[in-house]
N, C-alpha and C positions, 0 to 999 in steps of 0.2 A: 470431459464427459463423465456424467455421474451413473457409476455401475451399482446397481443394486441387486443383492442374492437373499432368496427367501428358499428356506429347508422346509419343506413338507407346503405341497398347496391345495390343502384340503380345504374347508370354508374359509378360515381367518387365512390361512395363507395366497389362498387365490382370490379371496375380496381386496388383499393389499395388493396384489397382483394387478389388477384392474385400476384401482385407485391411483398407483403410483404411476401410471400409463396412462389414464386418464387427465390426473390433475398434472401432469409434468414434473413429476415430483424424481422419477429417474431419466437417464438416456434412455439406459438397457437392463436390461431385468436377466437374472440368471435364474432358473426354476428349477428342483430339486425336488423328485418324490421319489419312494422305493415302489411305488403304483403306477407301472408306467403308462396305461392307460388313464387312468385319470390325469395323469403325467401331461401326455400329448393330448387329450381331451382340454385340458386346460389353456396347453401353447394354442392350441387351433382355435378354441373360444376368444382368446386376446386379440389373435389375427385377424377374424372375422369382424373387429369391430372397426377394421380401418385404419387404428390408429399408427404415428409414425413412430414404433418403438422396435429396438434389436430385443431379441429373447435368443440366449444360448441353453441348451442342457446339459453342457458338457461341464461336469461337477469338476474335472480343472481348473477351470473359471472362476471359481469360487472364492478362491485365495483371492485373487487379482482386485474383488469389489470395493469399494469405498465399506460398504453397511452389507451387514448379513442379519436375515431375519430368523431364528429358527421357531417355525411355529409345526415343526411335525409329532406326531405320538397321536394318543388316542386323546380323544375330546372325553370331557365329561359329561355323562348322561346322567337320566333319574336314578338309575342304579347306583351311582357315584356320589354319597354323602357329601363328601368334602371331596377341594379338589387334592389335597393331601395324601388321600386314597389311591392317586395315581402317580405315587413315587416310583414304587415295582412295576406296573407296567409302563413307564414311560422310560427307564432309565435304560434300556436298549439304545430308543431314539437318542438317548441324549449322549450315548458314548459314540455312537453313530455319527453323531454330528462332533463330536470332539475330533475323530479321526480327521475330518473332513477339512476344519479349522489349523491344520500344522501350517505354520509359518504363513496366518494372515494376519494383516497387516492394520485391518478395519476395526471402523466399530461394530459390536454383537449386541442386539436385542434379542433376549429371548425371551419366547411367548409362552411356551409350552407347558403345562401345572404339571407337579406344582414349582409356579415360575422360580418364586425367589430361590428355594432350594436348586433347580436346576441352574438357573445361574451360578449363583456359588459352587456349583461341583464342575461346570463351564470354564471359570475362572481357573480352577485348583486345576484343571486336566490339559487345558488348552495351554496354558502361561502366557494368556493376553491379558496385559495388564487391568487392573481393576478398573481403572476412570472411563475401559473401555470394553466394559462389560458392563450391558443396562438389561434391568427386565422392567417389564411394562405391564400394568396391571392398577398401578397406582390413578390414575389419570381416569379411569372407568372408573375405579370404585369412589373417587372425588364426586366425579359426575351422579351416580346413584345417590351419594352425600346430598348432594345439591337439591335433588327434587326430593328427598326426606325432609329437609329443610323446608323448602316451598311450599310442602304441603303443611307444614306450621306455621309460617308464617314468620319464620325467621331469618334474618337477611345476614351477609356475610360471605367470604371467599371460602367454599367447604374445599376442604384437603381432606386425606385419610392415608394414615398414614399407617408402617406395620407390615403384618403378611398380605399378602394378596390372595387371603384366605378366612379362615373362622377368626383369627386372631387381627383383625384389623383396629387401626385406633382412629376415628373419626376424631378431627380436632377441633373442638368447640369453643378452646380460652381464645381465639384468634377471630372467635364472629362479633356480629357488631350491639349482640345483648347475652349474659348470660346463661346456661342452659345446664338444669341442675341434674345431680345423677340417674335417675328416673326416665328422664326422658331421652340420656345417652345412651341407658342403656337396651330402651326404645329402639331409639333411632338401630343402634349399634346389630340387634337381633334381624330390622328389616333389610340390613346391608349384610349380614351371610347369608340370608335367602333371598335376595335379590336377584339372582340370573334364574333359580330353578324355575319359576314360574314360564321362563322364556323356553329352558329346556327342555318343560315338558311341552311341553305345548309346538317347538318347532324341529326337539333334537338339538338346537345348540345354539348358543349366541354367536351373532355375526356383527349384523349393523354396528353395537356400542363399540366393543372391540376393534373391527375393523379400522373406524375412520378415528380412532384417539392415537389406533395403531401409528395410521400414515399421518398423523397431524405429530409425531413425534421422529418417526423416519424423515419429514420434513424440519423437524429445528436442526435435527444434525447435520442432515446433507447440506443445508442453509446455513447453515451458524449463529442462527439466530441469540444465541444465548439466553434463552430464557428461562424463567425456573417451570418444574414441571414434577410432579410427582412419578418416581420410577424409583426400582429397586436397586440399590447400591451395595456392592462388596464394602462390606463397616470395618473398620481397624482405630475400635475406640470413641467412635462418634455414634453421641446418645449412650456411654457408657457401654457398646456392644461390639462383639469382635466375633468372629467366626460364621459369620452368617450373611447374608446380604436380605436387608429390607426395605420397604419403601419409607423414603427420603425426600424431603424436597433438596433438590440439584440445579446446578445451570448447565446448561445441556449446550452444545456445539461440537462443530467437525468433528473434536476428537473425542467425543465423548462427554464423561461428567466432566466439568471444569471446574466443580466446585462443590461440596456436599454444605449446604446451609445447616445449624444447626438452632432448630427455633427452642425459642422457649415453652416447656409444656408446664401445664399445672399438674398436680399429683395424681387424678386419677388417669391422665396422658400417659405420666412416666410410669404410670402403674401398668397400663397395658403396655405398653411398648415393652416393658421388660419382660412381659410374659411371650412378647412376640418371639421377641432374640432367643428367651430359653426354647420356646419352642422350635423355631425353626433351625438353631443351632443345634440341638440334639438330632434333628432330622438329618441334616447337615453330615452330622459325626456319622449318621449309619451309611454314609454312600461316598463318604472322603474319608481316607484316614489323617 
């Protein structure tokens, strides 16, 4: 039986809720919000659908799952520049969720911005090891890569690597024609304001997120080992340590099983160092 637990089921959290219960992706789902009517609001909308899945609330439970998802805290709105911005109000949720975490056994996805730094302070508070400790962010902003691409007319497997944030490094030495700085740094500007447009317009991203979400809650409960862009605890690879950024990895059961480490051209390794300074300094103010 595959137990899956998702912390906080607000949009992202209760569209994977659905998803995972839909596509067969868990047995039983364990659901977790400090709201407890949207709490029960949410278990009772699953149940209405028919389908054949166990739902527990009881945050005991928690430890016991295969895969825990944490996507609780506040979302980001138009008020919300970066999602950066919401280290101080999210880092309640995130000690919240560390408490919750003593002696589990699973792998953790965390969703909640800003991710990579809340992973890495995940990691440092929980003491579940790194390879199983992923944040997920990478795999959307690929996808946004991809139709910046397509709408130039250039072909190739887009990655993006970096923060899951302002600092992202779209990788272009790996497409299948050259693409000179001008138009990375292009591309690069339309992929940090890539979600606002959704934001304002609906209050938050759901669709992209949601389903890259459960397409990745799926290679692990699977094992499919595949590679996938998601944020990784670094000790040393890509010359960066203290932080966790997005990587390409092979992903299964237990987690990373591998952190690949591609070759970049100079202005890649150029941002990517700016990534690690930055999000390692982030890093330093919420971990000692």
């Amino acid at each position: 039986m595959v137990r899956l637990a998702i912390l906080g089921v607000g949009r992202i959290g209760g569209e994977l809720a659905y998803l995972a219960a839909s596509l067969g992706i868990a047995d039983e789902l364990v659901l977790y919000d400090t709201a407890p009517d949207l709490l029960r609001a949410q278990v009772l909308d699953l149940r209405h659908t028919g389908l054949d899945i166990a739902i527990s609330t009881d945050m005991n439970d928690i430890r016991d799952t295969d895969l825990c998802v944490f996507s609780a805290g506040m979302p980001r709105n138009p008020s919300v520049k970066t999602r950066a911005d919401l280290l101080l109000a999210n880092l309640p949720a995130t000690r919240s969720c560390a408490g919750l975490l003593k002696r589990f056994s699973g792998v953790l996805i965390t969703v909640t911005n800003p991710m990579d730094i809340n992973n890495y302070n995940l990691f440092q508070s929980t003491g579940i090891p790194r390879e199983r400790c992923i944040g997920f962010g990478g795999q959307l902003d690929s996808a946004r890569f991809g139709i910046a691409l397509r709408s130039r007319n250039i072909s190739g497997q887009p990655s993006v690597l970096g923060e899951h944030g302002e600092h992202q490094v779209p990788v272009c030495s790996r497409l299948d024609a050259p693409v000179d700085s001008p138009v990375r740094e292009e591309i690069l500007r339309e992929l940090q304001g890539a979600s606002m447009e959704v934001i304002r317009g609906k209050g938050g991203t759901v669709f992209g997120p949601a389903l890259h979400l459960a397409r990745l809650v799926r290679m692990v409960l699977k094992d499919t080992r595949e590679t996938a862009i998601c944020s990784a605890v670094l000790d040393g690879e890509y010359g960066l340590d203290r932080c966790s950024l997005g990587v390409p990895v092979r992903i299964g059961r237990d987690g990373i099983q591998e952190i690949e480490e591609w070759e970049l051209d100079p202005w890649e390794l150029d941002k990517m160092a700016e990534a690690g300074r930055f999000v390692a300094g982030l890093c330093g103010k919420v971990v000692p």
